[in-house]
C-alpha positions as CSV (number, residue, x, y, z in Angstrom):
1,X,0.0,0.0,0.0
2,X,1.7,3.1,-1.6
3,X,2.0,5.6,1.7
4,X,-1.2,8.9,2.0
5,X,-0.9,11.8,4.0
6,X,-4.7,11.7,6.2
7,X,-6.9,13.8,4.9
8,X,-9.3,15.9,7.6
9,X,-11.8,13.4,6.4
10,X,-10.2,10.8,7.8
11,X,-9.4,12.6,10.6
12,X,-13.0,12.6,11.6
13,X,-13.0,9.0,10.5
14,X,-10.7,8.0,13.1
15,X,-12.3,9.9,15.8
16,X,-15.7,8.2,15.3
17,X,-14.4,4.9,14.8
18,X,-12.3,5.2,18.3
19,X,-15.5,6.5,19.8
20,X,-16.8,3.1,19.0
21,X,-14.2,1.1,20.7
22,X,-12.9,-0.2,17.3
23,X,-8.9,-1.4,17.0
24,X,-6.5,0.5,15.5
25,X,-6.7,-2.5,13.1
26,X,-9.8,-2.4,11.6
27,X,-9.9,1.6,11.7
28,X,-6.6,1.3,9.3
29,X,-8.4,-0.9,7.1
30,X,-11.7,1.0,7.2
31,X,-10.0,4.4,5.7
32,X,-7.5,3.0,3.8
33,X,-4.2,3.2,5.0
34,X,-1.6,1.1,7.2
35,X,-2.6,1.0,10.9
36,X,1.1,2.5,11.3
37,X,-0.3,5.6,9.8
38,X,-2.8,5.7,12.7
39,X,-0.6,5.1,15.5
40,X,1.7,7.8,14.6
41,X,-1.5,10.1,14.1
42,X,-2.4,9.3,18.0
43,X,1.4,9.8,19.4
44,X,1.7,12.6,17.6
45,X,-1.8,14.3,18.4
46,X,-3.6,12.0,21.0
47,X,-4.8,14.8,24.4
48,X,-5.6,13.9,27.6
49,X,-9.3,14.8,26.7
50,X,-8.8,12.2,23.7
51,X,-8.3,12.6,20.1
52,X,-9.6,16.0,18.4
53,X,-9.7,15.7,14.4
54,X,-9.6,19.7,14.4
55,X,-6.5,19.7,16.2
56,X,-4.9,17.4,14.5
57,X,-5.5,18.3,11.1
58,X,-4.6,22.0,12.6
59,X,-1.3,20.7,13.6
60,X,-0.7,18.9,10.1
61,X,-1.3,22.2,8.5
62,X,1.1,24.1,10.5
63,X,3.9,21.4,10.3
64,X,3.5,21.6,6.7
65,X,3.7,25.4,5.9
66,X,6.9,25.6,8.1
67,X,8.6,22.4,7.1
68,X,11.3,23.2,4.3
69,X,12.6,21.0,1.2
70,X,16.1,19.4,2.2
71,X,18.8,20.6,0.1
72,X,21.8,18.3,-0.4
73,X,25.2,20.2,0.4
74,X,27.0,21.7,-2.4
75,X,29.7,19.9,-0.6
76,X,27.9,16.6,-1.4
77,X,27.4,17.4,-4.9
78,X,30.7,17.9,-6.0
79,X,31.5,14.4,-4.8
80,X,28.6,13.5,-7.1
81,X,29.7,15.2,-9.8
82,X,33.6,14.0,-9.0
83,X,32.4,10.2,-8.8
84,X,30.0,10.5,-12.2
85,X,33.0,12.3,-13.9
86,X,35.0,9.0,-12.7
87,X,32.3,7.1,-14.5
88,X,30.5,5.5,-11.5
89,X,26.6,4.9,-12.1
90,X,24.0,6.7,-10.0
91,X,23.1,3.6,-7.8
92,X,26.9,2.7,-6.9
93,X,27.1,6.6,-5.6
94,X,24.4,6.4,-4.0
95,X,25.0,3.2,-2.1
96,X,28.7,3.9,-1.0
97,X,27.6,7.5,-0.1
98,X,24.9,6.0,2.1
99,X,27.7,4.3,3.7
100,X,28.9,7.2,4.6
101,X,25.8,8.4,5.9
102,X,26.0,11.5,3.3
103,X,22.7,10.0,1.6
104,X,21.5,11.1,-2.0
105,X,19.4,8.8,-3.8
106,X,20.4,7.7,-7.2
107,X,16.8,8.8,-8.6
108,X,18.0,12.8,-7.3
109,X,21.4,11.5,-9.1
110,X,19.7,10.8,-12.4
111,X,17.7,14.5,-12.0
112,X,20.9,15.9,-11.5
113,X,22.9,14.8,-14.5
114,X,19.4,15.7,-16.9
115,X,19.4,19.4,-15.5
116,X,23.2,19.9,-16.2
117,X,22.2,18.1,-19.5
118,X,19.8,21.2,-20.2
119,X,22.3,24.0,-19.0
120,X,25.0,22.0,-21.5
121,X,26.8,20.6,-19.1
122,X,28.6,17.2,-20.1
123,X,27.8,14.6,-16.9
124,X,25.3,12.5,-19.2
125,X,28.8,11.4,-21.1
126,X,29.6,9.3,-18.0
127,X,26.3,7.1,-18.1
128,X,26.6,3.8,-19.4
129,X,24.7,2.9,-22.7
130,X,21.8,0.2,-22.4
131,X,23.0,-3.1,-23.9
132,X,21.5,-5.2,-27.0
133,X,18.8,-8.4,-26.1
134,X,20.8,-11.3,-27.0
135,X,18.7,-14.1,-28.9
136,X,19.8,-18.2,-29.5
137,X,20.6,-18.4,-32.8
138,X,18.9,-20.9,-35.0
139,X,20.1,-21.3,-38.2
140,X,23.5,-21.1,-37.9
141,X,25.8,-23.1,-35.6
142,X,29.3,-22.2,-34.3
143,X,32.4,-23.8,-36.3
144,X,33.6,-26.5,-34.3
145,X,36.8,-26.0,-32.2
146,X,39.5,-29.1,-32.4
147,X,38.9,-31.2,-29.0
148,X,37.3,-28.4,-27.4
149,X,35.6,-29.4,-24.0
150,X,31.8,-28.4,-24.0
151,X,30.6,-26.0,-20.4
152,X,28.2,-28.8,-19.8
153,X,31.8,-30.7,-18.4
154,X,32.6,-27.7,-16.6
155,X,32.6,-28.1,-12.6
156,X,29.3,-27.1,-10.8
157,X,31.2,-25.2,-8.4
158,X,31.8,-22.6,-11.2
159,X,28.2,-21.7,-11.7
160,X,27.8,-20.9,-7.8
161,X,30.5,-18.2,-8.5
162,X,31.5,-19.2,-5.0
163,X,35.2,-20.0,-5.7
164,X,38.1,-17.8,-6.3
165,X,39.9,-18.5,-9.7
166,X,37.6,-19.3,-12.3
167,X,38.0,-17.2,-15.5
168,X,35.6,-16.1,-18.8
169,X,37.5,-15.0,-21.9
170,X,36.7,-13.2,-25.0
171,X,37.6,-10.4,-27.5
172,X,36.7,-6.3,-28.6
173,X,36.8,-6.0,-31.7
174,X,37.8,-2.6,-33.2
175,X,37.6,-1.2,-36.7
176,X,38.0,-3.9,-39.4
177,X,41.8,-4.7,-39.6
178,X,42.7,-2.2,-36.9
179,X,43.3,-5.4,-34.2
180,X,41.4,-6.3,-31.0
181,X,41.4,-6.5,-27.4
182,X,41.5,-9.8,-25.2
183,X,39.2,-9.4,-22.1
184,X,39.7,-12.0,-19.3
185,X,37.4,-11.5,-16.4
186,X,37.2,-13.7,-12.7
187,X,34.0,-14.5,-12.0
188,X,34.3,-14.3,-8.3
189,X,35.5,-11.0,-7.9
190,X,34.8,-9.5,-11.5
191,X,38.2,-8.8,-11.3
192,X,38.8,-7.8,-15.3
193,X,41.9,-7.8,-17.6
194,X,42.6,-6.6,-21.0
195,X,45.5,-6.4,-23.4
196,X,45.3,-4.8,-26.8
197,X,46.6,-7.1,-29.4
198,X,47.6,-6.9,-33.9
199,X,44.9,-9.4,-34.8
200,X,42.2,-12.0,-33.8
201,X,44.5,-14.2,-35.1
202,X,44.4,-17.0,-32.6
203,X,47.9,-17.0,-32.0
204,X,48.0,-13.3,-31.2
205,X,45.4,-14.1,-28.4
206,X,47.0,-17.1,-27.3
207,X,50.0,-15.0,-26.2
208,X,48.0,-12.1,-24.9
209,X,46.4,-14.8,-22.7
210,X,48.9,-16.4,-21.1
211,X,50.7,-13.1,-20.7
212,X,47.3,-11.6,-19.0
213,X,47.2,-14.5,-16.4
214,X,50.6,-16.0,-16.3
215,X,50.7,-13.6,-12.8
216,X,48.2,-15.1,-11.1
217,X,48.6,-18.6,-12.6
218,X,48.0,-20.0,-9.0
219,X,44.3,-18.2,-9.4
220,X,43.4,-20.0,-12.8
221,X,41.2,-22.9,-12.4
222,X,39.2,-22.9,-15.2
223,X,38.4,-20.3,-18.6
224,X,35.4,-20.2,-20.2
225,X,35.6,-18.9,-23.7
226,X,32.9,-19.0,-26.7
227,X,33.3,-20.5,-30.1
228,X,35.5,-18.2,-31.9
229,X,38.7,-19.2,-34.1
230,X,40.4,-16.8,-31.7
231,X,40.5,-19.5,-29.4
232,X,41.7,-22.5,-31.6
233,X,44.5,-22.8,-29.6
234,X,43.0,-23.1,-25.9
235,X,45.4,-26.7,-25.6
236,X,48.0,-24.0,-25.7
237,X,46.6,-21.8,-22.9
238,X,45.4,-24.4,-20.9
239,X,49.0,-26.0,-20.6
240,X,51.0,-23.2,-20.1
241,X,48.7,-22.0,-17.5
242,X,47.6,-25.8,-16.1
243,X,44.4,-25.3,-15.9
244,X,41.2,-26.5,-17.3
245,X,39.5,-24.7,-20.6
246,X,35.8,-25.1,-22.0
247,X,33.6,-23.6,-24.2
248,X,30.1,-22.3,-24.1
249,X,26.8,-23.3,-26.3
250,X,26.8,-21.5,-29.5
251,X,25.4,-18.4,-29.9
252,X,24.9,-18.3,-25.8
253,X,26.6,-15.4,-24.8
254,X,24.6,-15.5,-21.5
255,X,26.7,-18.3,-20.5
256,X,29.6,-16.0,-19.9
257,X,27.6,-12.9,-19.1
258,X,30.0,-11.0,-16.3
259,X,32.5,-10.9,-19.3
260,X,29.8,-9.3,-21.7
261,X,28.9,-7.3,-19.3
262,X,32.2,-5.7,-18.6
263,X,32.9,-5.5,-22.2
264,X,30.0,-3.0,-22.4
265,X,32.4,-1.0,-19.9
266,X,35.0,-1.2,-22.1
267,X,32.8,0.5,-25.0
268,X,32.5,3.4,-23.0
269,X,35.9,4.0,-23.2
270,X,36.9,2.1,-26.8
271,X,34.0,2.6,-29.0
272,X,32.6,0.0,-31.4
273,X,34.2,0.9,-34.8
274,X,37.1,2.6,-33.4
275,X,40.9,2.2,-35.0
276,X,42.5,0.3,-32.4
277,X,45.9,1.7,-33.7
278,X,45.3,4.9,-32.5
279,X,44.5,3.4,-29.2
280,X,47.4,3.9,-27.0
281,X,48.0,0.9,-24.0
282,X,48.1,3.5,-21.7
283,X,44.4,4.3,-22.8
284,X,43.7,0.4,-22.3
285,X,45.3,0.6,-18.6
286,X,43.1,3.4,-17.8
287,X,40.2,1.7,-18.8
288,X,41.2,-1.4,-16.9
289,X,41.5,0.6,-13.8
290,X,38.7,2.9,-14.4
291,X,36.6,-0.9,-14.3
292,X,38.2,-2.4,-12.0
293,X,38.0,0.0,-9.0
294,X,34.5,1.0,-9.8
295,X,31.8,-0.5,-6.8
296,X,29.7,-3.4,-7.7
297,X,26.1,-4.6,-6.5
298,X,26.9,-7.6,-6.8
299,X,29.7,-7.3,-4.7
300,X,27.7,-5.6,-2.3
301,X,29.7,-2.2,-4.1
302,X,32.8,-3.7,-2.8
303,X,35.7,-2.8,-6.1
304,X,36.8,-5.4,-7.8
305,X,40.3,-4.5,-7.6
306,X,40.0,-4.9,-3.8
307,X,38.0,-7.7,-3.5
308,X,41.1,-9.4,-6.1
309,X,43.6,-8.4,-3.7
310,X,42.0,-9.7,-0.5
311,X,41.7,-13.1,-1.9
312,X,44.9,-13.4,-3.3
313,X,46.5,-12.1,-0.6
């Protein structure tokens, strides 16, 4: 039931309906509203010579003319403005601002970065785009991969997300012939890692793959990669790095969603179509850092970048 200020209707309602004897309860139920509306109306207006509708809606009517709108601190909104500029969404400001009991609601957030919109300010840059609808594909089927190992053989324990090490792989491309960009993401901690390389060739991202996660070779328990040619040599990858590497179901993207999902990050800092050549890898360690140490929900807004650290620590 969507909260109602009383009306002086129901004011009167409620006196009545006490006169009767009836419980809070049922009086709740017979105007409309949550009985927690009417016990606050009582402790807040209740006399010793019992409840007085004309008092109380009195008292409503004064509280009302003097209460004032809360303005957030222009202190406040720079950190706003400071966090959006840093590319943070609404909702993660909002939550670790909460947290720091300096409250702002990502809803206010959005009205914020619409009215600096209007006055030409630049904010709405920092929003991510929405994402395409992926469907199953029907007609067409994936070329086969030489003794590739299907996801169905993949460990359960890597669809609970519940253990540290377990990787999804895939590739950016850029404009046609300009190269691409290997993504590797942990599924755990979304940690993410990228590495621009020449081609798709698959020997190009064999080697940007094992460079990627040779570090934390400890850490790699499994990859999870789709059916691209890229990927032709996972026997390769999965040797150098001992670990385990399967692929997904054709044209089932969904399968290694996190990945996807933090490749639509990427695109906000390499967009689709652009010359990867003129892409510098200090523009691709930005945007790996710029990921990696934003909050997510589904870390409960923990980064990342931390939440990597403290496991493999």
């Amino acid at each position: 039931m969507s909260y109602q200020q009383l009306t002086e209707g129901r004011r009167y309602q409620i006196s009545v309906l006490l006169d009767q004897g009836i419980s809070i309860t049922l009086i709740a139920k017979a105007i409309n509203c949550h009985r927690a509306t009417v016990y606050r109306e009582l402790k807040r207006c209740h006399a010793l010579q019992g409840y007085c509708p004309d008092s109380a809606q009195a008292s409503a009517c004064k509280m009302r003319r003097h209460s004032a709108k809360y303005k957030i601190p222009d202190t406040r909104i720079n950190v706003v403005r400071f966090l959006l500029q840093h590319d943070w969404s609404p909702e993660q400001i909002s939550r670790v601002l909460s947290g720091m009991n300096q409250a702002v609601s990502h809803e206010w957030i959005y009205r914020f970065v619409a009215r600096n919109k209007r006055q030409g300010g630049k904010l709405y840059r920092h929003l991510r785009q929405g994402h395409k609808r992926y469907r199953r594909g029907k007609k067409e089927k994936a070329p086969a991969i030489k003794n590739g190992t299907s996801i169905d053989s993949r460990p359960a324990i890597v669809d609970t997300r519940e253990r540290f090490g377990d990787w999804e792989i895939d590739t950016v491309l850029g404009k046609h012939g300009t190269g691409s960009i290997v993504t590797i993401l942990e599924r755990k901690t979304r940690f993410y890692l990228i590495k621009k390389v020449a081609s798709k060739s698959a020997e190009d991202v064999t080697k940007a793959t094992i460079e990627l996660l040779m570090p934390y070779k400890q850490y790699v328990h499994t990859i999870t990669a789709d059916n691209g040619r890229e990927f032709a040599h996972h026997e390769v990858i999965a040797n150098a790095l001992d670990t385990s590497f399967y692929f997904a179901h054709p044209y089932s993207s969904w399968e290694r969603g996190a990945n996807e999902n933090a490749n639509g990050l990427l695109r906000q800092y390499v967009k689709k179509g652009t010359d990867l050549r003129t892409v510098s890898d200090d523009i691709i360690l930005f945007a790996q850092n710029r990921i990696n140490y934003r909050p997510k929900k589904c870390l409960k807004f923990k980064q990342p970048a931390v939440v990597f650290k403290q496991l493999a620590a």
